[in-house]
C-alpha positions in Angstrom: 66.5 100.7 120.4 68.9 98.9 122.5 70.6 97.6 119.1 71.1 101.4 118.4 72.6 102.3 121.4 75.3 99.4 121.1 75.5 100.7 117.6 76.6 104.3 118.7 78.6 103.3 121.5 80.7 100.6 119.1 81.3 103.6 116.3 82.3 105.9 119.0 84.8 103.4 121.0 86.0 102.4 117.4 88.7 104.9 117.6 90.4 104.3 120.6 90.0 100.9 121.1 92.6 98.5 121.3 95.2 101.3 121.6 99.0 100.2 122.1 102.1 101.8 123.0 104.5 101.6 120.3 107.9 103.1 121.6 109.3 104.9 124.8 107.4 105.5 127.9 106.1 108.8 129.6 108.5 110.7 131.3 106.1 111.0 134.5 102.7 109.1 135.4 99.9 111.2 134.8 97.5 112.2 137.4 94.5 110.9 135.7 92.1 112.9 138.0 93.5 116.1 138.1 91.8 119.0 137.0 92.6 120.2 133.5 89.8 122.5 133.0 86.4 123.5 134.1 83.6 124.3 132.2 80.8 126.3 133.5 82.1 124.7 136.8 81.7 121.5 135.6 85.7 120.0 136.4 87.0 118.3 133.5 90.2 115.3 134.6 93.6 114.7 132.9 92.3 111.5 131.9 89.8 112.7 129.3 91.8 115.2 127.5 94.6 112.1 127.1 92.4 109.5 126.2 91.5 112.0 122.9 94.9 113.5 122.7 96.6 109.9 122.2 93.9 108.9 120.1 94.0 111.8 117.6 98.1 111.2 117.8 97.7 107.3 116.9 95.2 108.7 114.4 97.6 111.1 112.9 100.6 109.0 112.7 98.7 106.3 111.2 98.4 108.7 108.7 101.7 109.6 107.7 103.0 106.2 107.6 100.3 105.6 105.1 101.2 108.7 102.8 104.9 108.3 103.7 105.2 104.1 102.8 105.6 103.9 106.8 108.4 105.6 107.4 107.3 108.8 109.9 109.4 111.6 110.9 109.5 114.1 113.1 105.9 115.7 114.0 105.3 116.6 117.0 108.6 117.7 118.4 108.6 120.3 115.2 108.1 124.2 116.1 104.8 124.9 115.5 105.0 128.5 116.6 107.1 130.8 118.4 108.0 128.6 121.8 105.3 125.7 121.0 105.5 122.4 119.5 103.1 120.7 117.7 102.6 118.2 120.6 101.8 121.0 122.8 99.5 122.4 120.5 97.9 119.2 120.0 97.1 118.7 123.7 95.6 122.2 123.8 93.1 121.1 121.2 91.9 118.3 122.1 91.5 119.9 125.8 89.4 122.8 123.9 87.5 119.4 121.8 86.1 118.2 125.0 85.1 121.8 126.5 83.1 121.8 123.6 82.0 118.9 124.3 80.5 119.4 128.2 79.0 122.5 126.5 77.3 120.4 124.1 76.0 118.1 126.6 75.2 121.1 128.4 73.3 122.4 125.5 71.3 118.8 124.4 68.1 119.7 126.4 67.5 123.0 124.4 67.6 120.3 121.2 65.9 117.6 122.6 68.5 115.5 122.4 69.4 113.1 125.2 70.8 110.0 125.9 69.1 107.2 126.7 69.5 104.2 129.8 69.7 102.0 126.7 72.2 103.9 125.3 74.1 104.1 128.9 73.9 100.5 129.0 75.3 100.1 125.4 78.6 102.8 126.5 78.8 101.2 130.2 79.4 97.2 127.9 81.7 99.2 125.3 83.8 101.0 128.3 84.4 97.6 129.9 85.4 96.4 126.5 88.0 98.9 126.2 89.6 98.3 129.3 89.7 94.6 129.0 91.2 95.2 125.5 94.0 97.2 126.7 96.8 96.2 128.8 97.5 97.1 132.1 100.8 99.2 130.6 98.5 100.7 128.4 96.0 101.7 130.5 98.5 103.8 133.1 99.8 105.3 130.2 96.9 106.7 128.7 96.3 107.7 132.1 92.5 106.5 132.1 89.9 104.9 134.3 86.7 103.1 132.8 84.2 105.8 134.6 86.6 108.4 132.4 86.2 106.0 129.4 82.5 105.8 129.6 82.6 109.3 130.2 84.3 110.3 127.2 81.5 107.6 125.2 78.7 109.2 126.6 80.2 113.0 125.6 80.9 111.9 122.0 77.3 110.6 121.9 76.2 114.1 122.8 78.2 115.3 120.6 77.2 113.4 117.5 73.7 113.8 118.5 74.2 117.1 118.8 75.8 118.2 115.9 73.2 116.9 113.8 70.8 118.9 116.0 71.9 122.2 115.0 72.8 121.6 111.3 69.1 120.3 111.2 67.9 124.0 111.4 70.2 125.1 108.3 68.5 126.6 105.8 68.2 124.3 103.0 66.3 126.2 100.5 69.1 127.5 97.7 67.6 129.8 94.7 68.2 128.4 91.2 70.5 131.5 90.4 73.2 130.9 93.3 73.4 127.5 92.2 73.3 127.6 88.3 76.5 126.3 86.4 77.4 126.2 83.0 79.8 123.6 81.7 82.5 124.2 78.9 85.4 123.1 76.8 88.4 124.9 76.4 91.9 124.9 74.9 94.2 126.0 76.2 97.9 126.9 74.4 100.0 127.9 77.1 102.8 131.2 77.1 104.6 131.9 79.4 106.6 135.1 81.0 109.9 134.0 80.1 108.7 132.9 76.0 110.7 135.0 74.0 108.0 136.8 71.9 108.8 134.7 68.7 107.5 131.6 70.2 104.5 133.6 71.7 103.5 134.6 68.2 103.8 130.9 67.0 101.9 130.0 70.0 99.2 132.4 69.5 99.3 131.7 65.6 98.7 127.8 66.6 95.5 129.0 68.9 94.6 130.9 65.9 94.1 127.8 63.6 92.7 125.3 66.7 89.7 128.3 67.1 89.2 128.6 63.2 88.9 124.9 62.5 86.9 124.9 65.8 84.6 127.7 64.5 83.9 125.9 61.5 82.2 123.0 63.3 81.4 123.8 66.6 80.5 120.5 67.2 83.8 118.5 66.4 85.7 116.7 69.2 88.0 120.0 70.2 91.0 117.7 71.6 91.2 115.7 68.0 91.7 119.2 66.7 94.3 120.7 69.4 96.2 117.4 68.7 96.5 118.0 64.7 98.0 120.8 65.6 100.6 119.7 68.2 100.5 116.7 69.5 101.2 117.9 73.0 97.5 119.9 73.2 94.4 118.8 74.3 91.2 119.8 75.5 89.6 120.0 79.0 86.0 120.3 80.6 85.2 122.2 83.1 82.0 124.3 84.9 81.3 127.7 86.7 78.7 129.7 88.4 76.6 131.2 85.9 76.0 134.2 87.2 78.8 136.3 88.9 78.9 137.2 92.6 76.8 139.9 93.7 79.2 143.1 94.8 81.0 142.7 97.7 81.0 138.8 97.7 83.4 136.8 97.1 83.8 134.5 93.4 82.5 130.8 93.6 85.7 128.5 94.3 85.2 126.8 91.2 84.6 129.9 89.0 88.1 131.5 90.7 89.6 128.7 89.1 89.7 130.6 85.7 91.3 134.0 84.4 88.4 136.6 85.0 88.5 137.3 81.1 87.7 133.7 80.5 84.3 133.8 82.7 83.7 136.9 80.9 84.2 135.8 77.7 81.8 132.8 78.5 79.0 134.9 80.0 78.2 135.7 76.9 77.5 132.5 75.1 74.7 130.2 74.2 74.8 126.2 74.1 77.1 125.1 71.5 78.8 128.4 70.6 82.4 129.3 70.1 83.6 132.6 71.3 84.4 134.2 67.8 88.1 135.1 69.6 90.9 134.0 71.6 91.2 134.8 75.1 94.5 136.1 76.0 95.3 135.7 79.6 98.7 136.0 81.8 99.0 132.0 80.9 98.6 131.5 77.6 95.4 131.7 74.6 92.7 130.2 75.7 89.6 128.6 72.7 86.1 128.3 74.5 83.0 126.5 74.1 80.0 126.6 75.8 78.5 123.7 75.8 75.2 123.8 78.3 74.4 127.0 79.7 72.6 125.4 82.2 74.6 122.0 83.9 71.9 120.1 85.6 74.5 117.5 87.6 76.5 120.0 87.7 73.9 122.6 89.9 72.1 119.6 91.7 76.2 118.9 93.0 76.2 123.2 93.5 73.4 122.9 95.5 74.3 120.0 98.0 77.5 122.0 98.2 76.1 125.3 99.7 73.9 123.6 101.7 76.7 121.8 103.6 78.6 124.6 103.8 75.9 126.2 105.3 75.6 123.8 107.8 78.9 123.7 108.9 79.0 127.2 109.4 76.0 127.0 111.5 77.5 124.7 113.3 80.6 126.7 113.3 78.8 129.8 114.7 76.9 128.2 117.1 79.5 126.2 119.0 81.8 129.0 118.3 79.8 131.5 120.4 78.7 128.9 123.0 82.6 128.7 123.5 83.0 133.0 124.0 79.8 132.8 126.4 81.2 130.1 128.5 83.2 130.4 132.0 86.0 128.4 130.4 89.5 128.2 133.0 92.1 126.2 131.5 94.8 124.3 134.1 97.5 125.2 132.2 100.0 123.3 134.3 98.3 120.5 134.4 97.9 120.3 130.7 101.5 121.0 130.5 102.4 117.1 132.2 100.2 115.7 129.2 103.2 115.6 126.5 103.1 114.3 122.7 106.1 113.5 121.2 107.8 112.1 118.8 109.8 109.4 120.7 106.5 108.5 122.7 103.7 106.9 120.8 100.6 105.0 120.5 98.7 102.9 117.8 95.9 101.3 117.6 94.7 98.8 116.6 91.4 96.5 116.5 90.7 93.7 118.5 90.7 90.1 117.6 87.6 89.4 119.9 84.5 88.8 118.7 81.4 90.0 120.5 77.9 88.9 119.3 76.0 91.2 120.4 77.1 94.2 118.6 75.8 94.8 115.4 78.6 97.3 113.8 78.7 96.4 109.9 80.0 99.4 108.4 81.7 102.0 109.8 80.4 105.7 109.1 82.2 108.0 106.2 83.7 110.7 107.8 86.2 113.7 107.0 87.0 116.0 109.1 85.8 115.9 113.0 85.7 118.6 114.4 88.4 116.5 114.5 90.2 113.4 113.0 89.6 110.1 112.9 91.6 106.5 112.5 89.6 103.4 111.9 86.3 104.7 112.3 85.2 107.8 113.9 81.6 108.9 115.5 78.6 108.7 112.8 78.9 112.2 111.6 79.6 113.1 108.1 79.2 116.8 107.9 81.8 117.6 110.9 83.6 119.9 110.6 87.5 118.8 110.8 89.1 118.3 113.8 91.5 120.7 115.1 94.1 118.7 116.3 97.1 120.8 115.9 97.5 123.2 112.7 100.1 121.4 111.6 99.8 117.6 110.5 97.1 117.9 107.7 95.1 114.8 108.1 92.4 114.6 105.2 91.3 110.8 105.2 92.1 108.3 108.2 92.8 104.7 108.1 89.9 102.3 107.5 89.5 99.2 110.0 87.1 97.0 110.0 84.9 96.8 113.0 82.4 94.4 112.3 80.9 92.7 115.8 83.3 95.1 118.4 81.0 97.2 120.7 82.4 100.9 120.3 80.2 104.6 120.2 81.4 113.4 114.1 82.9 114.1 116.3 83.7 114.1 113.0 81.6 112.7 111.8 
């Protein structure tokens, strides 16, 4: 048990441990225990929300330097909407992440979730970690004390825990006919608006022959065909939900992929048949094939699919109406002396240290926290993504190794 606990605290820390200034310095020294919001009454201090709002900048500029070969522009300083910045927005989400959280620790008992004096223990070791990680500049610029530190450990615990909590009461059961998909090969010889109606006819003449020699042996590979005719044609695979949405729901995502007469077309064929026409469509002629009218990967992969998303929005909904029912008050001015920006930044980075003790091997797979993550975020991987700002898109994060460091979905 006690191995766990180091375990959950080490995942947790991973992300903000070992976090370094890069360039500039704050403009003004943070008041790391003033009030920046209370939940429920409960008061929540400046050096919470900054400890998560540096780490989920770090986290996004590690990021962009990755995509962009390490060059990173301006982000934060950018208009995000009318009279806000994406550093201002950014600090209002990660204050509105750890709301969430005091209400999810508020929440645990009705779960049965708790955390234990082993797991206490575990945060109280990684806390001390952190700060003896960090240096002393560091430390008074994120604005943070260890109490705060294991504070924000013992809330992401919570959270974690909690999280999996509610998704366990999803409903897992999915019928046979929401999840069914077909699988099919197509050609497809594309038009195009501005074709001058010549070439369209060539084009459709060419479609013409790939579906008759096609026809004649359903069974031939389709892209050795498309490519005696022109060289620049191939075939492609794909699935879609067998049967159509019920009225007034939307498409499946997958089955929107393709021009409505295609799935209608298809809807009408066995395994191993060729619809007996082409399929004209805005982009071009397309030549179909069904080839299993019932995809078993294909629905077992449907099925995990809507089961997620039906956690997530359970989650979604739950949290989202815990937030309405809540005596939230925001300290706006107090929020307003936190500042992200461009010239101002952080990184992190893991420690060289080794620590016996803590057993951390592999760090968890996650995507989207309700929030983001760097090197490796809290052991959730159905989170919902993290809402750091609306603007950086930040789909992956950075891997780092944390083998032996003691640290504790949202992202997951």
């Amino acid at each position: 048990m006690k191995k766990s606990g180091k375990r959950t605290a080490a995942v947790a820390l991973a992300t903000v441990l070992a976090m370094g200034m890069l360039t500039g310095c704050g403009e003004k020294k943070l008041d790391s225990s003033a009030v920046a919001a209370t939940v429920n009454g409960q008061e929540i201090q400046l050096g919470l929300v900054s400890l998560l709002a540096r780490q989920q900048q770090a986290q996004t500029e590690a990021m962009y330097q990755s995509f962009m070969g390490g060059q990173v522009g301006s982000i934060w300083d950018d208009e995000a909407e009318e009279g806000k910045t994406y550093g201002e927005q950014a600090v209002e989400g990660a204050a509105e992440q750890i709301e969430l959280m005091y209400l999810l620790k508020e929440k645990a008992p009705e779960y049965q979730v708790e955390v234990t004096e082993e797991d206490q223990e575990a945060i109280a070791q990684a806390a001390a970690d952190f700060m003896k990680a960090n240096s002393e500049e560091v430390i008074e610029e994120l604005a943070v004390t260890e109490e705060q530190v294991k504070t924000y450990l013992e809330l992401r615990t919570y959270q974690d825990r909690m999280y999996k909590a509610i998704i366990a009461e999803a409903d897992t059961n999915v019928d046979e006919k929401e999840a069914q998909q077909s699988a099919f090969t197509y050609v497809l010889v594309s038009t195009g608006e501005d074709m001058e109606e010549e070439e369209q006819d060539k084009k459709k003449e060419q479609a013409q022959e790939i579906l008759d020699k096609v026809k004649a042996d359903p069974s031939a590979d389709m892209d050795e065909i498309a490519k005696e005719i022109d060289e620049t044609y191939s075939d492609t695979t794909g699935t879609f939900s067998t049967n159509p949405a019920e009225e007034g729901e939307d498409e499946d995502v997958t089955a929107s992929t393709y021009p409505e007469e295609v799935l209608t077309a298809l809807r009408t064929l066995e395994d191993g048949q060729v619809y007996e026409e082409l399929v004209e469509t805005d982009n071009g002629f397309y030549v179909l094939r069904m080839d299993q009218v019932f995809d078993e990967d294909a629905t077992e992969s449907k099925k995990e699919s809507i089961i997620a998303e039906r956690k997530t929005e359970l989650y979604e909904e739950t949290t989202e109406k815990w937030m309405d029912e809540a005596e939230i008050k925001t300290e706006k001015k107090v929020l307003e002396t936190l500042k992200i920006t461009d010239s101002h930044k952080f990184t992190i980075q893991m420690p060289t240290t080794e620590e016996p003790e803590a057993e951390v091997t592999e760090a968890p797979e996650v995507t989207e926290e309700p929030e983001a993550e760097v090197t490796e975020a809290p052991e959730v991987t159905e989170e919902p993504e993290a809402e750091v700002t609306e603007a950086p898109e930040v789909t992956e994060e950075p891997e780092a190794e944390v083998t032996e460091e003691p640290e504790a979905e949202t992202a997951e």
